[in-house]
MOPAC internal coordinates of N, CA, C and O (Angstrom, degrees):
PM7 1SCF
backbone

  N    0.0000 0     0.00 0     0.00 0    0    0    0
  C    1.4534 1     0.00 0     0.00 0    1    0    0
  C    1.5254 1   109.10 1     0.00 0    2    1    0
  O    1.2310 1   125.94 1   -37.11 1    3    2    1
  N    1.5444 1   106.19 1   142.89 1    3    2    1
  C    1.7954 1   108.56 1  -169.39 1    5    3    2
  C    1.7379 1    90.33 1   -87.15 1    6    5    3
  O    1.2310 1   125.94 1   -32.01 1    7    6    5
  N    1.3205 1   106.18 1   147.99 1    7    6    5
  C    1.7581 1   130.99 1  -146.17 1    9    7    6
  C    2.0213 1    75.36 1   -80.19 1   10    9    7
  O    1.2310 1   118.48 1   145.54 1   11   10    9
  N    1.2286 1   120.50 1   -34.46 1   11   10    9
  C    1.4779 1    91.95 1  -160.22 1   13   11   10
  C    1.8034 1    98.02 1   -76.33 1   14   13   11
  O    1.2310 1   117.93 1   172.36 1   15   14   13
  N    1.2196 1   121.55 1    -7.64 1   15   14   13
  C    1.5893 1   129.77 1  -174.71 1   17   15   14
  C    1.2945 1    94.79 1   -95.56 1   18   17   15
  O    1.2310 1   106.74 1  -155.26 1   19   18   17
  N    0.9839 1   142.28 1    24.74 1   19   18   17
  C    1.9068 1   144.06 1   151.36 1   21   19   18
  C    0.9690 1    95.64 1   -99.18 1   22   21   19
  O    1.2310 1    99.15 1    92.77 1   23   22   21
  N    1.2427 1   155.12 1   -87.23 1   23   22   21
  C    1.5390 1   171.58 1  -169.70 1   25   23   22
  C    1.5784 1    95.12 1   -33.95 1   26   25   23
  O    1.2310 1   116.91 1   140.08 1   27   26   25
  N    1.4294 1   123.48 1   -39.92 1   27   26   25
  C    1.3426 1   109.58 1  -164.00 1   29   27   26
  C    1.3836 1    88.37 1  -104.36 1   30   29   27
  O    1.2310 1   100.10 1   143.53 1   31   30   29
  N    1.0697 1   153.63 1   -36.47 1   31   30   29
  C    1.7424 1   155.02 1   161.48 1   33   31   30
  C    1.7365 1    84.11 1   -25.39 1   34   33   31
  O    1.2310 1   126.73 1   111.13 1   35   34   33
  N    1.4074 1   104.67 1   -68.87 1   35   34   33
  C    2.0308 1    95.87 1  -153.39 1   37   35   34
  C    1.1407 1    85.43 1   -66.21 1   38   37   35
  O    1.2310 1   103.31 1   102.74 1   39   38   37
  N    1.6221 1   148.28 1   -77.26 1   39   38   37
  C    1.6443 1   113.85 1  -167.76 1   41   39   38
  C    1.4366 1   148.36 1   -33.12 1   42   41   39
  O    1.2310 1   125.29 1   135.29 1   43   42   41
  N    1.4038 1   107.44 1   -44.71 1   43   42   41
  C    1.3472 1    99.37 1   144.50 1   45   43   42
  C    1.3251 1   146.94 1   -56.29 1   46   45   43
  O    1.2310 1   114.42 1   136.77 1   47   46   45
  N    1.2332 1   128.17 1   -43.23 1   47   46   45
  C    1.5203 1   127.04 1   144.61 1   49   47   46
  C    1.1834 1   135.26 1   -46.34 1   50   49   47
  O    1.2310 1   124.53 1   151.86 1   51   50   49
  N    1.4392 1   108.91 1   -28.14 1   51   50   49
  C    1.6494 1   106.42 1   169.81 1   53   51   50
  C    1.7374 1   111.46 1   -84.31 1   54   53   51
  O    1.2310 1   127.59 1   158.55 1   55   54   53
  N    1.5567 1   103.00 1   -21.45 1   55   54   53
  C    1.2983 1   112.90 1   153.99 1   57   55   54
  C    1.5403 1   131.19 1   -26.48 1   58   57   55
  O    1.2310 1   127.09 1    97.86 1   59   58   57
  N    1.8275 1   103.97 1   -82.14 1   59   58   57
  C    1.1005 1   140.36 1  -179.91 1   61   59   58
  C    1.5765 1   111.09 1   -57.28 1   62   61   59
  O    1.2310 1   122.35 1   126.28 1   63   62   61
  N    1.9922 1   113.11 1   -53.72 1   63   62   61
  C    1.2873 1    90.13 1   164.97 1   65   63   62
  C    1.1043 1   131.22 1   -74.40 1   66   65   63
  O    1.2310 1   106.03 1  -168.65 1   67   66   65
  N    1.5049 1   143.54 1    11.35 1   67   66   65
  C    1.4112 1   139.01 1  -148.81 1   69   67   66
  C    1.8932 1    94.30 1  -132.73 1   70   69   67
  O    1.2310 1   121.89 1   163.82 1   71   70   69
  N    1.3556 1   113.98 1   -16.18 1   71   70   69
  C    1.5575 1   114.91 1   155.67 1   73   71   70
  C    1.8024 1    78.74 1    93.28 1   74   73   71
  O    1.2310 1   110.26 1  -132.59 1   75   74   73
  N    1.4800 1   135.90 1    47.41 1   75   74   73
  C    1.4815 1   124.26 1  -177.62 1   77   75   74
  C    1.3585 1   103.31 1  -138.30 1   78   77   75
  O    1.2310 1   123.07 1   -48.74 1   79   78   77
  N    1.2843 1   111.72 1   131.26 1   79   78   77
  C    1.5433 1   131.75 1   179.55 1   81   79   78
  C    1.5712 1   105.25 1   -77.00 1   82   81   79
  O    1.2310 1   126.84 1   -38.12 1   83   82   81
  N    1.3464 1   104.46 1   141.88 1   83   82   81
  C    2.1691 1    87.86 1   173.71 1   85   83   82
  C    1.3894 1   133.98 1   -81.19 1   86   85   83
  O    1.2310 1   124.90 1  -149.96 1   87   86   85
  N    1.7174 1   108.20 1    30.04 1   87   86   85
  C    1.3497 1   103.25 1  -177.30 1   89   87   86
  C    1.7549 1    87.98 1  -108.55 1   90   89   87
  O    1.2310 1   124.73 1   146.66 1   91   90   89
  N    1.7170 1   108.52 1   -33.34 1   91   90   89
  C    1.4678 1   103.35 1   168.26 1   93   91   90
  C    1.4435 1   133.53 1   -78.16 1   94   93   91
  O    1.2310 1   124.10 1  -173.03 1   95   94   93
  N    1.5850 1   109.74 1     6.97 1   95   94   93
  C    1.2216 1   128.17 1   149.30 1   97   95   94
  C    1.2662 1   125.94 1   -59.60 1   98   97   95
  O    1.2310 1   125.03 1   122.03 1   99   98   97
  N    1.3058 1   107.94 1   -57.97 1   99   98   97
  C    1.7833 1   134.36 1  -164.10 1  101   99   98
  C    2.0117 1    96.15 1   -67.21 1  102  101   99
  O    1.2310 1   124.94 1   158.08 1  103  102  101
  N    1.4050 1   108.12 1   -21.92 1  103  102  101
  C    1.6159 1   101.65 1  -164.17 1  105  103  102
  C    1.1560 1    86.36 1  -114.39 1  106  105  103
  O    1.2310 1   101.33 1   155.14 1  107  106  105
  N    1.4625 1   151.61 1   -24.86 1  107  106  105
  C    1.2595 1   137.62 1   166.62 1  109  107  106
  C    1.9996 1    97.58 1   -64.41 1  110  109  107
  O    1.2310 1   126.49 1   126.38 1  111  110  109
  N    0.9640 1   105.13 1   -53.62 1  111  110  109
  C    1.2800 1    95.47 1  -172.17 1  113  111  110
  C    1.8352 1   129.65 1   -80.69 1  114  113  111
  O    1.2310 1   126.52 1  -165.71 1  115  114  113
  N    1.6290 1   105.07 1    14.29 1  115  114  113
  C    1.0710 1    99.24 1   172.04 1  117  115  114
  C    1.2206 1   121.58 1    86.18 1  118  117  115
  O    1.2310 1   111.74 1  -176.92 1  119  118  117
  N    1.7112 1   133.18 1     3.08 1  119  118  117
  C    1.2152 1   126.23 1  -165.84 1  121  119  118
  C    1.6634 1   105.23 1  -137.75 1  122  121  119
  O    1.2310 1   119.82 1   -33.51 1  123  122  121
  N    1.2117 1   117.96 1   146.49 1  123  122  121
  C    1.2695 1   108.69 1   173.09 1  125  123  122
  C    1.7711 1   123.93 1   -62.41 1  126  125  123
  O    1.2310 1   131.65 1   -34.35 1  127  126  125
  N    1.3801 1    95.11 1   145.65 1  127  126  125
  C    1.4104 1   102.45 1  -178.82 1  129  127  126
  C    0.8194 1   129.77 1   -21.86 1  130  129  127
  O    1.2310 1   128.67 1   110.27 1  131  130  129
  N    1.4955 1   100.90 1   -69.73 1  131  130  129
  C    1.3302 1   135.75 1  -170.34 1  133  131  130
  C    1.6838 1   121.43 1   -39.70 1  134  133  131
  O    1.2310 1   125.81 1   130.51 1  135  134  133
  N    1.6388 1   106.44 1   -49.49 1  135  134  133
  C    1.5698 1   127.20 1   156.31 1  137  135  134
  C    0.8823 1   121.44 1   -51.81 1  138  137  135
  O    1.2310 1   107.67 1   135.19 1  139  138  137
  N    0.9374 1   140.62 1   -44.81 1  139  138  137
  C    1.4694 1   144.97 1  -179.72 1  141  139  138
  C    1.5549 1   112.10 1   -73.78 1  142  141  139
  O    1.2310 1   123.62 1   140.10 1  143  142  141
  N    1.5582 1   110.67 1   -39.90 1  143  142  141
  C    1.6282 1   108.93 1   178.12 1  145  143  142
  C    1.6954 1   107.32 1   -79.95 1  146  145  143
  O    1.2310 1   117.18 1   168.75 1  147  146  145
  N    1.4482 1   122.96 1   -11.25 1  147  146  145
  C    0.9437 1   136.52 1   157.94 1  149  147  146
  C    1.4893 1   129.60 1   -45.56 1  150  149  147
  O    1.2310 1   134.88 1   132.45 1  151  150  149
  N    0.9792 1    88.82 1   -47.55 1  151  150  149
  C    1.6614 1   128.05 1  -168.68 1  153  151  150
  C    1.9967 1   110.77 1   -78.19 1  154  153  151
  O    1.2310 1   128.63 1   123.42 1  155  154  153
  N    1.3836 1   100.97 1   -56.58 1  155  154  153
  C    1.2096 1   132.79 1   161.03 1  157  155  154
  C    1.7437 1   107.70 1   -54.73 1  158  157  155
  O    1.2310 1   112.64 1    95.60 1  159  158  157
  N    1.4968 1   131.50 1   -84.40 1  159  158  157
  C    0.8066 1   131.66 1   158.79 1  161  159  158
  C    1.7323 1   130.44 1   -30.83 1  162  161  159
  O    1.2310 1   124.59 1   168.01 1  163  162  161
  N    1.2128 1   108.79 1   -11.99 1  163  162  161
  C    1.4383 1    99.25 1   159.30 1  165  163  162
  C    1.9112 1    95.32 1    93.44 1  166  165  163
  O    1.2310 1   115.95 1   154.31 1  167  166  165
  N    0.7574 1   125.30 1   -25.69 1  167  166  165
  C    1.5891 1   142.82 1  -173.43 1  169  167  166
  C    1.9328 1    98.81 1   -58.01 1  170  169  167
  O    1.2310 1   123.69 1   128.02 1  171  170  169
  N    1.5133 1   110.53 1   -51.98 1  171  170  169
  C    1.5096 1   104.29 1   170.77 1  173  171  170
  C    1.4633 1   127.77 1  -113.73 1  174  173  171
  O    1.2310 1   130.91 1   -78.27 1  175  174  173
  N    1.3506 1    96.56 1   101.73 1  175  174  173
  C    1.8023 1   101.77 1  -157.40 1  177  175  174
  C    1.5101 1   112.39 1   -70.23 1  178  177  175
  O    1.2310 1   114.19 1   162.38 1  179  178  177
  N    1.3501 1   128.60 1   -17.62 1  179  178  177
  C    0.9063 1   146.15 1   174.49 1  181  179  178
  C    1.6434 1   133.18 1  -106.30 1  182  181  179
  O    1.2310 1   107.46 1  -119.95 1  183  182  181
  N    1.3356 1   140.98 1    60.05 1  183  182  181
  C    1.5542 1   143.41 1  -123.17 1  185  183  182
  C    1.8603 1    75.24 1  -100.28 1  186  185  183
  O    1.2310 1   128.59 1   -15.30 1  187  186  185
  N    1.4284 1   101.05 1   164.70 1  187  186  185
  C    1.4110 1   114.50 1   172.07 1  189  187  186
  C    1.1192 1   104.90 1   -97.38 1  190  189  187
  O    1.2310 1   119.65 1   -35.37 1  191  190  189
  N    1.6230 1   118.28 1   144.63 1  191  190  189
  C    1.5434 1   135.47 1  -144.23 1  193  191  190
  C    1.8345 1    80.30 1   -85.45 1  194  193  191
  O    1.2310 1   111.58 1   160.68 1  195  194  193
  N    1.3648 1   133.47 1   -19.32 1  195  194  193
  C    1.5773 1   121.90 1   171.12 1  197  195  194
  C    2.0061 1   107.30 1   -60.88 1  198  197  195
  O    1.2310 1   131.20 1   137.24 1  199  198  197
  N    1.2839 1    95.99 1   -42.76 1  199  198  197
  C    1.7564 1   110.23 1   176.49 1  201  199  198
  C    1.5784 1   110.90 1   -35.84 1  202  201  199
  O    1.2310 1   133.25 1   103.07 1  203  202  201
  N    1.1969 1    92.00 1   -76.93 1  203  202  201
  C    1.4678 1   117.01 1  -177.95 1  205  203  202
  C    1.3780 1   116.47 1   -45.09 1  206  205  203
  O    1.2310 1   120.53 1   139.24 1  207  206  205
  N    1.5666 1   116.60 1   -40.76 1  207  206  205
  C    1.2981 1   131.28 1   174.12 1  209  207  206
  C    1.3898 1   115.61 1   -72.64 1  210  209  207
  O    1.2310 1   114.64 1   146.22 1  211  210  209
  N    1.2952 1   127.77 1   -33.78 1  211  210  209
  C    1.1059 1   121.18 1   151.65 1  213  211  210
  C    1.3593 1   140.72 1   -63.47 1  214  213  211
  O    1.2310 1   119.84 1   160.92 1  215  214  213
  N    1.3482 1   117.91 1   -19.08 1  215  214  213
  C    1.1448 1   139.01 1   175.15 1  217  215  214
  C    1.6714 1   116.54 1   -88.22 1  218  217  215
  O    1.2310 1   132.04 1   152.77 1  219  218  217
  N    1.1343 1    94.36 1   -27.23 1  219  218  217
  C    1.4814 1   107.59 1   178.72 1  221  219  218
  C    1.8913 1   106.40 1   -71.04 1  222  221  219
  O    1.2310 1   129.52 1   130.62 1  223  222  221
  N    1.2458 1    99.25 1   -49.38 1  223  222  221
  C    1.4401 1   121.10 1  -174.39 1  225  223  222
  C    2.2738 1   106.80 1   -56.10 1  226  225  223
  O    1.2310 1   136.40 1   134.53 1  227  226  225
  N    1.7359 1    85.84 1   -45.47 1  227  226  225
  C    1.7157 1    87.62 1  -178.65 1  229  227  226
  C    1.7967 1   103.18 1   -75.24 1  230  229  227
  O    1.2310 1   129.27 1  -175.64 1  231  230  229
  N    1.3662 1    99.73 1     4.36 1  231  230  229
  C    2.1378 1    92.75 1   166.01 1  233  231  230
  C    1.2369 1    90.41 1  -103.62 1  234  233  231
  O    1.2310 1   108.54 1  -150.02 1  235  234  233
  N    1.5454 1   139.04 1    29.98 1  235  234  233
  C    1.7434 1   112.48 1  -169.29 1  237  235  234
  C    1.4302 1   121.12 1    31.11 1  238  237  235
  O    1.2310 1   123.94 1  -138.04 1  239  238  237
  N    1.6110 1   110.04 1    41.96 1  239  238  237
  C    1.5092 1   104.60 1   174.39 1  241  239  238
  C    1.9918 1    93.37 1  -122.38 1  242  241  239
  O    1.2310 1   136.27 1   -23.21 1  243  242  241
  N    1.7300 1    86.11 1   156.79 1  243  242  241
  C    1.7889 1    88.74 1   156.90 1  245  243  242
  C    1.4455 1   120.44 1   -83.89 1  246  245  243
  O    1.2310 1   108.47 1   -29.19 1  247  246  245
  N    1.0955 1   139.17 1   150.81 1  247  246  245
  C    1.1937 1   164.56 1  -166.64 1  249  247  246
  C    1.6981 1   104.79 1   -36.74 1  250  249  247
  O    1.2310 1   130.62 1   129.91 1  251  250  249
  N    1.5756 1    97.12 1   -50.09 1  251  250  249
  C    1.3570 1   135.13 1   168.47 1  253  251  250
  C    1.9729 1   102.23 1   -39.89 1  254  253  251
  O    1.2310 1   133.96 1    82.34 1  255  254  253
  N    1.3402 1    90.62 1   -97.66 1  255  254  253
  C    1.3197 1   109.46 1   172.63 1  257  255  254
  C    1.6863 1   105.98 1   -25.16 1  258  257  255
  O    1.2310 1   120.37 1   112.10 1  259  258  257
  N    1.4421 1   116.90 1   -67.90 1  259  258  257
  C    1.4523 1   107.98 1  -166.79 1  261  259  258
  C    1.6499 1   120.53 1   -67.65 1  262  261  259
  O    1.2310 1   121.46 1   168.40 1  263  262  261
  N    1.5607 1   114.81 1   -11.60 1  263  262  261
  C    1.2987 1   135.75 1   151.65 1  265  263  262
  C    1.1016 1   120.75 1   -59.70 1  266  265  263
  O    1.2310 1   111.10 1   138.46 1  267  266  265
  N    1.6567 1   134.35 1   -41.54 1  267  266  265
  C    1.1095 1   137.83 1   172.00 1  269  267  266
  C    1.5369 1   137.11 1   -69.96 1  270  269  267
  O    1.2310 1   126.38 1  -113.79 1  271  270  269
  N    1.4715 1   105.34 1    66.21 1  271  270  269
  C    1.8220 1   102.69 1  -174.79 1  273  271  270
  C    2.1011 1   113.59 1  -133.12 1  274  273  271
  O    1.2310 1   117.01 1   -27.05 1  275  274  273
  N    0.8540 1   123.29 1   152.95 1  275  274  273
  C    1.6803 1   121.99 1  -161.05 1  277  275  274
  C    1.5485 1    98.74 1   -51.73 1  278  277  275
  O    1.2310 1   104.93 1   134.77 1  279  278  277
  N    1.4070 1   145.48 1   -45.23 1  279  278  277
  C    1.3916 1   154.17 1  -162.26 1  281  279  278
  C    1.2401 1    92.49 1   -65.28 1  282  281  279
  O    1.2310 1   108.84 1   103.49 1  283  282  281
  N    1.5479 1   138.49 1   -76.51 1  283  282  281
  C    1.2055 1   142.08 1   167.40 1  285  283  282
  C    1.5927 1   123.91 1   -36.94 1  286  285  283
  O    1.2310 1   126.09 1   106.75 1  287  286  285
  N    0.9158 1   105.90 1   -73.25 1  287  286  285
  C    1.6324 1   112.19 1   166.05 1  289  287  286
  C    1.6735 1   132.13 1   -46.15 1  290  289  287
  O    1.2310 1   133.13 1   171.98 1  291  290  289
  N    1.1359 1    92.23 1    -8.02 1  291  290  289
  C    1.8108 1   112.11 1   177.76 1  293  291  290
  C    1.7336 1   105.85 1  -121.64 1  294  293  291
  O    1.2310 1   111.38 1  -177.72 1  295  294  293
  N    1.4313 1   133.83 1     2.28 1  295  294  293
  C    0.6649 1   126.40 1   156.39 1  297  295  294
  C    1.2677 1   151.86 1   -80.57 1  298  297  295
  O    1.2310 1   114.70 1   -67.37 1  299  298  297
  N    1.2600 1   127.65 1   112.63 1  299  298  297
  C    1.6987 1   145.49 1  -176.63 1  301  299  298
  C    1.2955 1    99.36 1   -48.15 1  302  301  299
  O    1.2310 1   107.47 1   -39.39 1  303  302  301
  N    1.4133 1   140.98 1   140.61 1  303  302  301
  C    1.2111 1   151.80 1   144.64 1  305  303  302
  C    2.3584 1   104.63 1   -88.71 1  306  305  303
  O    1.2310 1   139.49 1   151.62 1  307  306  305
  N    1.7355 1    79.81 1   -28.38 1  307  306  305
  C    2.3987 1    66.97 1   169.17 1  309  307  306
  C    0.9951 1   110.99 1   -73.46 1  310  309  307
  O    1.2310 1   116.43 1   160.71 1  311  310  309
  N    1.5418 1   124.39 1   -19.29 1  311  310  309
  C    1.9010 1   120.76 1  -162.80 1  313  311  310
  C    2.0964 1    86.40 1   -77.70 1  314  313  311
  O    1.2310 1   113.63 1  -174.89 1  315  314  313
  N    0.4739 1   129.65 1     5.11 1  315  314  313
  C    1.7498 1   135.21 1   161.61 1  317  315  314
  C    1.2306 1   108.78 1   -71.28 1  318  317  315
  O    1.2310 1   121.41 1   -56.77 1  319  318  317
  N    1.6148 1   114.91 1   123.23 1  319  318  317
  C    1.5140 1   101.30 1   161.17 1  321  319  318
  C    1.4333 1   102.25 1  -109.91 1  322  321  319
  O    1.2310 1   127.84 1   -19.38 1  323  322  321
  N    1.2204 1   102.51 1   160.62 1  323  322  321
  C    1.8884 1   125.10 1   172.40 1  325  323  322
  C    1.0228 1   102.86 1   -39.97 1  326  325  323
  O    1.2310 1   114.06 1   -50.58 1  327  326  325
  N    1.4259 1   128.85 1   129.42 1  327  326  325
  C    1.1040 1   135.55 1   156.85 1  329  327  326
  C    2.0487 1   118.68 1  -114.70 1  330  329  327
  O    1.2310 1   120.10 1   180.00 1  331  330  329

């Protein structure tokens, strides 16, 4: 799985368990929609670690915490090839 499709796997699930749509994500968390469906959509493979932190914050998690899950944590950055 491509590393920016982990990041968007745990938003949706923290989504789904927390009963939150991602536009009531994006306004709990302070960021425009649009970024976030961006983000979601696969369109920004790379979110700024401020993004994330905000987003992390609208799960009441630390940055830490919302970083911390088996998909992420088991992921290879060598299984990447050069592009």
């Amino acid at each position: 799985m491509e590393y920016s499709k982990i990041y968007v796997k745990r938003i949706r699930q923290l989504c789904r368990e927390r009963g939150f749509a991602i536009n009531k994500l994006a306004k709990m968390a302070g960021i425009n929609q649009s970024t976030l469906d961006n983000i979601v959509r696969g369109l920004t493979k790379d979110p700024r670690v401020a993004t994330l932190h905000k987003v992390a914050l609208a799960f009441n998690m630390t940055l830490a915490e919302f970083l911390d899950f088996d998909e992420l944590n088991d992921y290879s950055f060598e299984d990447e090839s050069d592009e």
